[in-house]
C-alpha positions in Angstrom: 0.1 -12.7 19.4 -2.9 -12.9 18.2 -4.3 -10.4 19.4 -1.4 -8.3 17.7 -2.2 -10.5 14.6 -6.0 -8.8 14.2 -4.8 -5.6 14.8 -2.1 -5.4 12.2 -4.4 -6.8 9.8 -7.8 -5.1 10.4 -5.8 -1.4 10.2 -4.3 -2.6 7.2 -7.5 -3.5 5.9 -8.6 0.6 6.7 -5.9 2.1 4.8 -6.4 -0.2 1.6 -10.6 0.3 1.3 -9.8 4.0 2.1 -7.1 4.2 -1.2 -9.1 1.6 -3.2 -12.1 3.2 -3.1 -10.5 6.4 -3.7 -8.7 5.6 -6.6 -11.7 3.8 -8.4 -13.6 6.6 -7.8 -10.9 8.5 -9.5 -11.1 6.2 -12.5 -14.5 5.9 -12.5 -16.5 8.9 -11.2 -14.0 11.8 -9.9 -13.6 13.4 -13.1 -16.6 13.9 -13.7 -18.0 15.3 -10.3 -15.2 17.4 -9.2 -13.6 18.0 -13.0 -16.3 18.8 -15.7 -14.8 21.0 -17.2 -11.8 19.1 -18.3 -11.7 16.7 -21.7 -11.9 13.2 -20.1 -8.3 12.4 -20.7 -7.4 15.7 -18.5 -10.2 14.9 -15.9 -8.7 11.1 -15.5 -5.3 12.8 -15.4 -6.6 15.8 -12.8 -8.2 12.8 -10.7 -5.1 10.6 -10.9 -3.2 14.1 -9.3 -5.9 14.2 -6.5 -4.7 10.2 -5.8 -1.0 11.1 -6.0 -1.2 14.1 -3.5 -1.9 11.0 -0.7 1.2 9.6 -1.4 3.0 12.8 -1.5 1.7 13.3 2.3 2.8 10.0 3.6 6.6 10.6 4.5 5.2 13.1 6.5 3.0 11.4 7.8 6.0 8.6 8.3 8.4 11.6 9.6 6.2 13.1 12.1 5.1 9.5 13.6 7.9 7.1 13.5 9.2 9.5 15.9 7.0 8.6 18.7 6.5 5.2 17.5 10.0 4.5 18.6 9.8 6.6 21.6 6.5 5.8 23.1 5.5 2.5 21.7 3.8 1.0 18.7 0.5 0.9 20.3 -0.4 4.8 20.4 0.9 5.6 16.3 -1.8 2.6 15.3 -4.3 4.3 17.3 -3.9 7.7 16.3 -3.3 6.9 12.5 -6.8 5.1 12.3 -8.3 7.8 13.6 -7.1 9.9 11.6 -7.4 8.3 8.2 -10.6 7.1 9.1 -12.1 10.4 9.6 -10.5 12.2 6.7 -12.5 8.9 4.0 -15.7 10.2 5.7 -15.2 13.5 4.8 -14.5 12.9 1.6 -18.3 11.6 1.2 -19.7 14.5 2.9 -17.8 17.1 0.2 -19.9 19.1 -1.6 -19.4 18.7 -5.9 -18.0 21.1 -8.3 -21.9 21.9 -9.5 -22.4 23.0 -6.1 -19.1 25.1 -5.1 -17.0 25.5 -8.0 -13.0 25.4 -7.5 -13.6 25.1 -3.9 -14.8 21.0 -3.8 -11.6 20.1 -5.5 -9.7 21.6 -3.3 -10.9 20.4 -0.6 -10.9 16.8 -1.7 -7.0 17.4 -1.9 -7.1 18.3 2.0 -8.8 15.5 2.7 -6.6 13.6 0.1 -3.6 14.6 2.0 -5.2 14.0 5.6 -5.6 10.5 4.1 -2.1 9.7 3.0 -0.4 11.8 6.4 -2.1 8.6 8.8 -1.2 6.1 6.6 2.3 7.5 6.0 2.9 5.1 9.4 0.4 2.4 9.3 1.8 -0.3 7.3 5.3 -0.1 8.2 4.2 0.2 12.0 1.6 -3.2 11.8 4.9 -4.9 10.1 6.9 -3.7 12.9 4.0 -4.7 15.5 3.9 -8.2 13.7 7.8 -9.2 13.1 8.4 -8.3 16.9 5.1 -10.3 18.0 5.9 -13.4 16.4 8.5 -15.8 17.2 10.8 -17.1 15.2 10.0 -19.3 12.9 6.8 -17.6 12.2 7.1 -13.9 11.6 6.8 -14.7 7.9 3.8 -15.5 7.7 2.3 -13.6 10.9 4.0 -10.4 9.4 2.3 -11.5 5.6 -0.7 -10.7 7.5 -0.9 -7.4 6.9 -1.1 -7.6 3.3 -4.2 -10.1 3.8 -5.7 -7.2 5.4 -4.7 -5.1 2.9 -5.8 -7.7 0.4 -9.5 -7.5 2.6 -9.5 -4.0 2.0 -9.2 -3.6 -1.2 -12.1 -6.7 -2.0 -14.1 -4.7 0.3 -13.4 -1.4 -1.1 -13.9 -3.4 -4.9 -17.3 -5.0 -3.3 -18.6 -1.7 -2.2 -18.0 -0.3 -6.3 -20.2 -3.3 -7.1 -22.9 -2.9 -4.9 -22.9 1.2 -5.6 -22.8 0.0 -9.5 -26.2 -1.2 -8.9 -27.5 2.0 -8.7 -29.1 3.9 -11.7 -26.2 6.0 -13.1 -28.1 9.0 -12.4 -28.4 8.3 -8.8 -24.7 7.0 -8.6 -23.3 10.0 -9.9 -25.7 12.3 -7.5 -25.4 10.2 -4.0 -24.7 6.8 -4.4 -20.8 7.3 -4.4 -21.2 9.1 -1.6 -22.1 6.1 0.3 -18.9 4.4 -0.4 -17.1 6.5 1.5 -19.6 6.8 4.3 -18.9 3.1 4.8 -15.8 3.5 5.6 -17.3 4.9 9.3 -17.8 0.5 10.0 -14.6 -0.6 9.0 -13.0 2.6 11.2 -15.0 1.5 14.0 -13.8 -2.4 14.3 -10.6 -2.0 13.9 -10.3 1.3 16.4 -12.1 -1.3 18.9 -9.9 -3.9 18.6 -6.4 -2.0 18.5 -7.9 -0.3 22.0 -7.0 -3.4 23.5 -3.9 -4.0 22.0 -0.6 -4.5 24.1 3.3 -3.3 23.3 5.2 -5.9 21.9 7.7 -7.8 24.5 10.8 -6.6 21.9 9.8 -3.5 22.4 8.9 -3.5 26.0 13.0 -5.4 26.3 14.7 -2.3 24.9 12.7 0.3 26.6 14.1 -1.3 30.0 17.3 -1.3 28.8 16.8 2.1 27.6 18.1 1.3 24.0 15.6 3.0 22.3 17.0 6.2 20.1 16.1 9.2 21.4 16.0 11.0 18.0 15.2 7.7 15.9 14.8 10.0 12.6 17.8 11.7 13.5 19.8 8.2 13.7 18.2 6.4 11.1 19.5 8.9 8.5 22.9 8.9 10.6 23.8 5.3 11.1 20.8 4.1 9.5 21.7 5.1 5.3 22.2 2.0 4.2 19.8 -0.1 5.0 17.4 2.9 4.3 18.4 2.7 0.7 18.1 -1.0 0.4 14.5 -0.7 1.8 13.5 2.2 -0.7 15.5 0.8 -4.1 13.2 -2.6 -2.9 10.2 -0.8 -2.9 9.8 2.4 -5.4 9.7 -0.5 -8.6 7.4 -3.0 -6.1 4.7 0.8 -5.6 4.8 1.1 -9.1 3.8 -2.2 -10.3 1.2 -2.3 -7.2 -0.3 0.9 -8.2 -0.6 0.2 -11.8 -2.3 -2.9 -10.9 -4.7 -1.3 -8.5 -5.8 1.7 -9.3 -4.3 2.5 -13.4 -5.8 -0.6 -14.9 -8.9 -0.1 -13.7 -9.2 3.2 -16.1 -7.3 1.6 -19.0 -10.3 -1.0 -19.0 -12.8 1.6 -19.3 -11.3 4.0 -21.3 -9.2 2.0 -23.6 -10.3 -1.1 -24.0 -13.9 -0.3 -23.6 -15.0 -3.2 -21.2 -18.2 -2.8 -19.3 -17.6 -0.3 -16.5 -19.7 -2.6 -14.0 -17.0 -5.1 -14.9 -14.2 -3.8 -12.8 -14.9 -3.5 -9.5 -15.6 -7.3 -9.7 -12.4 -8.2 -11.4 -10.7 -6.2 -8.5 -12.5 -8.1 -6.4 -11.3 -11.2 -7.5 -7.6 -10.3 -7.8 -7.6 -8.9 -4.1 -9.2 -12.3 -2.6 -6.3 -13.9 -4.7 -4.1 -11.7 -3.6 -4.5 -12.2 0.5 -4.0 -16.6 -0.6 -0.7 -15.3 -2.3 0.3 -13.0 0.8 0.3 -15.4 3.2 1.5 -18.4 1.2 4.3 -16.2 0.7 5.5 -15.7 4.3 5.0 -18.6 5.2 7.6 -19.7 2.4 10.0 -17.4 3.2 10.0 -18.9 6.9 11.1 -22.1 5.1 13.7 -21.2 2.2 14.4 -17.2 3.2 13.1 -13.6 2.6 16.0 -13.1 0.0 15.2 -16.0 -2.7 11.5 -15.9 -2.7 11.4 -11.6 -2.9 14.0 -11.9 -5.9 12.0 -14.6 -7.6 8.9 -12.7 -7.4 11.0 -9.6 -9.1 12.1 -11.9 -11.4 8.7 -13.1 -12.7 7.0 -9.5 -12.4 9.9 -8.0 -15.1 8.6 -9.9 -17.6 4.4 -9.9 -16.7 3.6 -6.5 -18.4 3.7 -7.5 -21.9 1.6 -10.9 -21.3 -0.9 -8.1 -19.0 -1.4 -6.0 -21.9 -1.4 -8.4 -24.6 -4.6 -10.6 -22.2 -6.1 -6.9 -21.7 -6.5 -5.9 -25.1 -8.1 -9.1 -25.9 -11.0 -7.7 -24.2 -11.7 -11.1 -23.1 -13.2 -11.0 -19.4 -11.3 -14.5 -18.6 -8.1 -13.3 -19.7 -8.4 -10.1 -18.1 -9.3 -11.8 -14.9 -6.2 -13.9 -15.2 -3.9 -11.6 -15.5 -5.1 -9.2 -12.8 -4.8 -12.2 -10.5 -1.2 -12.3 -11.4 -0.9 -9.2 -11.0 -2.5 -8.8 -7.1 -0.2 -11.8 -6.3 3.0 -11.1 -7.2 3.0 -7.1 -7.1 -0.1 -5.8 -5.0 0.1 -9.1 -2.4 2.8 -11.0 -2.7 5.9 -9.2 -3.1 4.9 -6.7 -0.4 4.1 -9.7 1.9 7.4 -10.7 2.0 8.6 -7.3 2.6 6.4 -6.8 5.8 9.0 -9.0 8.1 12.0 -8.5 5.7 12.2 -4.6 6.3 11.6 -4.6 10.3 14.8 -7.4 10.3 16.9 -5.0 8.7 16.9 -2.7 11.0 18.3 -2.1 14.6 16.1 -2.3 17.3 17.0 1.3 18.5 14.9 3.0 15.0 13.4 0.1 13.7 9.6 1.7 13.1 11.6 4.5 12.2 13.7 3.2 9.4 11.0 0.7 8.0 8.6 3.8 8.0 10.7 6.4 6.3 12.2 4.1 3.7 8.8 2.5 2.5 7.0 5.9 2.2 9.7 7.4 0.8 9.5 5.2 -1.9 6.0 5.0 -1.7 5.4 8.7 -3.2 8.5 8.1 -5.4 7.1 4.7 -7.0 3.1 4.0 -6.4 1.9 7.6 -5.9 2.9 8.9 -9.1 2.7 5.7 -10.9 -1.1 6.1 -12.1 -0.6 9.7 -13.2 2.7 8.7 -15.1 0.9 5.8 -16.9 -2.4 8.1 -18.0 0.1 10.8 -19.0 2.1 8.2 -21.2 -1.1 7.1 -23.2 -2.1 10.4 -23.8 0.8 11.1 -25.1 1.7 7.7 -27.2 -1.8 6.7 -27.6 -0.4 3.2 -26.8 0.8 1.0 -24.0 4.0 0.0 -24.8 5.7 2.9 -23.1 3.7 1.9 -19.8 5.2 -1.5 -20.2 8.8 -0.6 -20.7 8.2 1.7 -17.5 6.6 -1.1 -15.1 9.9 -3.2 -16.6 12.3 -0.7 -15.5 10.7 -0.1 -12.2 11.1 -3.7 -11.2 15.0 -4.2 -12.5 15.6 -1.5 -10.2 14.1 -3.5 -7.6 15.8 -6.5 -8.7 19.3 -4.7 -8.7 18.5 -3.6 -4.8 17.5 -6.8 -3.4 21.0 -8.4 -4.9 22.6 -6.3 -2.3 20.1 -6.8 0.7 21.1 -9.4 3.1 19.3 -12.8 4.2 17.6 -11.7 7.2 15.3 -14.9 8.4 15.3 -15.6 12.4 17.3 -12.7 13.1 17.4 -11.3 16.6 15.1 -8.9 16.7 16.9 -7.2 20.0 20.6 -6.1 18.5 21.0 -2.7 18.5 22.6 -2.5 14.8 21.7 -3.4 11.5 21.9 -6.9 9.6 23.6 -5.0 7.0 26.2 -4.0 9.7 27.5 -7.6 10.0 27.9 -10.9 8.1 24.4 -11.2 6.9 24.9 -15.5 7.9 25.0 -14.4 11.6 21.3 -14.3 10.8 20.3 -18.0 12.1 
C-alpha cells in the first residue's frame, strides 16, 4: 500500500510540473519566443491555444490506454504514460525559437504539446484507480487524496523552478534560462519511473482477473452499460477543470497583464497556493472517510459558486496579501481540494469490469471540455470586455453545473470495490 501510495503520488507529481510549467511559460514567456509577431493580447491568446491543444489530446490518450489498463493491469499504463509525458517536457526545452525557424518552432511545440496531454490523458484517473483499490476501507479517502498532494508537489515545484529561472537577467531568461525549466523535468521523470518499476497490481484487480471478470472491450462497455455513471463523472468535473484551470494557469496572466503586479511575484504566489493546496487535499479525504464523498464534494461546490467575485475583487486590489489569500482559496477548494475528493469518488462509481476505463474517459472528457479551454475562454473574454466580470459569471456557471450533477451522484463510501455493476445500478445505501 504504500508502496502504491508513492507511486500514485510521485506520477501525479510529473504530470502537474509538466502542465504548470507549461502554462506559466505560456503566460509568461511563450508569446514572446514562439509568437513575436502577434500584439500581446493575441500572443497570450496563441499561447493559451498551444496549452489547450494538451487537453484536446488527453481522451485519446484516455481512449487508447484505459483499454489495456483494464485488460493487462494498472501497472504497465503508469509506466508507459511517464515515459511518455516525461520525454515529450524535455523536448519541449530542446525546441528551437521562432528567431531561429520561423513557423516551424510553433508547430512543433504543439506536437510536443499533444505528446504531453496523450500520456496524461490516463495518469490521474489510473493513480486514483491504483489508490481506491489499494486501500482498505476506511482509508481510500485519504490514500486516494494522495494524488492530488502529488499534484499539489508538482505544481510548487513546477512554481519553484519559475522562481529560481526568475533570477536570471531577463535577457538570459528569455535566451536559455526557460529552457532549463523544462530540462528539469528529466529528475522528476527519473524518480518516479524508478519507483513505479517496482510497483505491484493491486489485489482488486488481481481478484477479477482470476475470476476472469475483467471486460474484454472495457471502452466498448463503459459507453454500453456504463452511460450513466459516465455522465455523472463528466457533469462533476467539466465546472471543477474550469475553476482549476483558471486558478492555475489564467490568473497567473491576468496578474501580469492586468493588474500589473511584479512578474517575479507569481511563481511564488503559485507556490504558496500549491503547498496549501496538497494540506487541503488530503484533509479532504480523510473527511470524506468520516462524513461521505457526497456532502463534503457538494459543500466544496457550494463555496466555489460564490469565490470569484471575492477573487477578483482581492486581485484588483493589487495587494500581494490579498492576492495570496485568495489564490490559497482557490488551490484548496478548486485546484486541490475538490479534485481530492474525486480521486476515490470516481473509481467507486464504477464496476469493477471498466473501472480505469470509465474513471479515465469521463474525467478527460471533461477535462478538454472544462480546464483545457478554460484559460483561452477567459483571455478571449477580457479582450473582448476589457473586464472580468464575464470571467466571473463563467467560473459561476461552470460550478452550478457541477453542483446540479453531484445532486444526482450517489453516496459511494466503503463500497465493494469487487461488484461487477455500478453504484448507480442499485440503492446507493447498499454502499456500507
Amino acid at each position: 500500500m504504500r508502496r502504491a501510495a508513492w507511486a500514485g503520488c510521485i506520477g501525479t507529481t510529473l504530470e502537474l510540473y509538466d502542465f504548470v510549467i507549461y502554462g506559466t511559460a505560456a503566460a509568461l514567456v511563450f508569446n514572446t519566443i514562439f509568437f513575436p509577431d502577434a500584439s500581446p493580447a493575441a500572443g497570450v491568446m496563441a499561447s493559451f491555444a498551444t496549452y489547450a491543444v494538451g487537453f484536446v489530446a488527453r481522451p485519446f490518450g484516455g481512449l487508447f490506454f484505459s483499454r489495456y489498463g483494464d485488460r493487462w493491469g494498472r501497472k504497465w499504463v503508469l509506466v508507459t504514460t511517464l515515459a511518455l509525458m516525461g520525454l515529450a517536457t524535455l523536448a519541449m526545452g530542446l525546441l528551437p525559437t521562432y528567431g531561429q525557424v520561423g513557423i516551424l518552432a510553433p508547430l512543433l511545440l504543439v506536437v510536443c504539446r499533444f505528446l504531453q496531454g496523450f500520456g496524461a490523458g490516463a495518469e490521474q484517473a489510473g493513480s486514483a484507480t491504483l489508490l481506491t483499490e489499494a486501500a482498505p476501507q476506511g482509508m481510500r479517502g485519504r490514500l486516494a487524496s494522495l494524488v492530488m498532494v502529488g499534484a499539489a508537489l508538482g505544481t510548487a515545484l513546477g512554481a519553484l523552478a519559475w522562481v529560481l529561472a526568475q533570477l536570471l537577467p531577463e535577457e538570459q531568461l528569455m535566451a536559455w534560462g526557460w529552457r532549463l525549466v523544462f530540462i528539469s523535468s528529466v529528475f522528476v521523470t527519473i524518480a518516479a519511473f524508478v519507483i513505479r518499476r517496482k510497483l505491484s497490481e493491486t489485489a482488486v484487480f488481481e481478484k477479477i482477473k482470476q475470476e476472469r471478470t475483467t471486460a474484454p472491450a472495457p471502452v466498448q462497455e463503459v459507453f454500453a452499460s456504463g452511460k450513466k455513471p459516465l455522465l455523472i463523472v463528466v457533469f462533476m468535473t467539466v465546472g471543477i477543470s474550469v475553476q482549476s484551470y483558471t486558478y492555475q494557469v489564467f490568473m497567473a496572466s491576468y496578474l501580469k497583464n492586468d493588474v500589473a503586479v511584479d512578474p517575479d511575484f507569481i511563481p511564488k504566489v503559485l507556490l504558496v497556493g500549491a503547498l496549501c493546496g496538497g494540506v487541503g487535499a488530503y484533509l479532504f479525504g480523510w473527511l470524506t472517510d468520516r462524513v461521505g464523498r457526497k456532502p463534503v464534494y457538494i459543500a466544496i461546490v457550494s463555496s466555489l459558486i460564490v469565490l470569484p467575485i471575492p477573487t477578483f475583487l482581492a486581485l484588483n486590489t493589487g495587494s500581494q496579501v490579498w492576492i495570496t489569500v485568495v489564490m490559497i482559496a482557490g488551490f484548496v477548494l478548486a485546484g486541490q481540494g475538490s479534485v481530492a475528493v474525486t480521486m476515490s469518488y470516481f473509481p467507486e462509481i464504477f464496476g469493477s469490469r471498466y473501472r480505469y476505463a470509465g474513471v479515465t474517459i469521463g474525467r478527460e472528457i471533461a477535462a478538454v471540455l472544462g480546464g483545457g479551454f478554460a484559460p483561452l475562454i477567459c483571455a478571449a473574454l477580457m479582450a473582448a470586455f476589457g473586464s472580468w466580470v464575464p470571467v466571473a459569471i463563467y467560473m459561476m456557471i461552470a460550478m452550478i453545473t457541477v453542483l446540479i450533477a453531484a445532486m444526482f451522484a450517489p453516496e459511494t463510501r466503503n463500497r465493494d470495490l469487487t461488484l461487477a455493476h455500478n453504484a448507480t445500478d442499485h440503492d446507493p445505501a447498499g454502499a456500507r
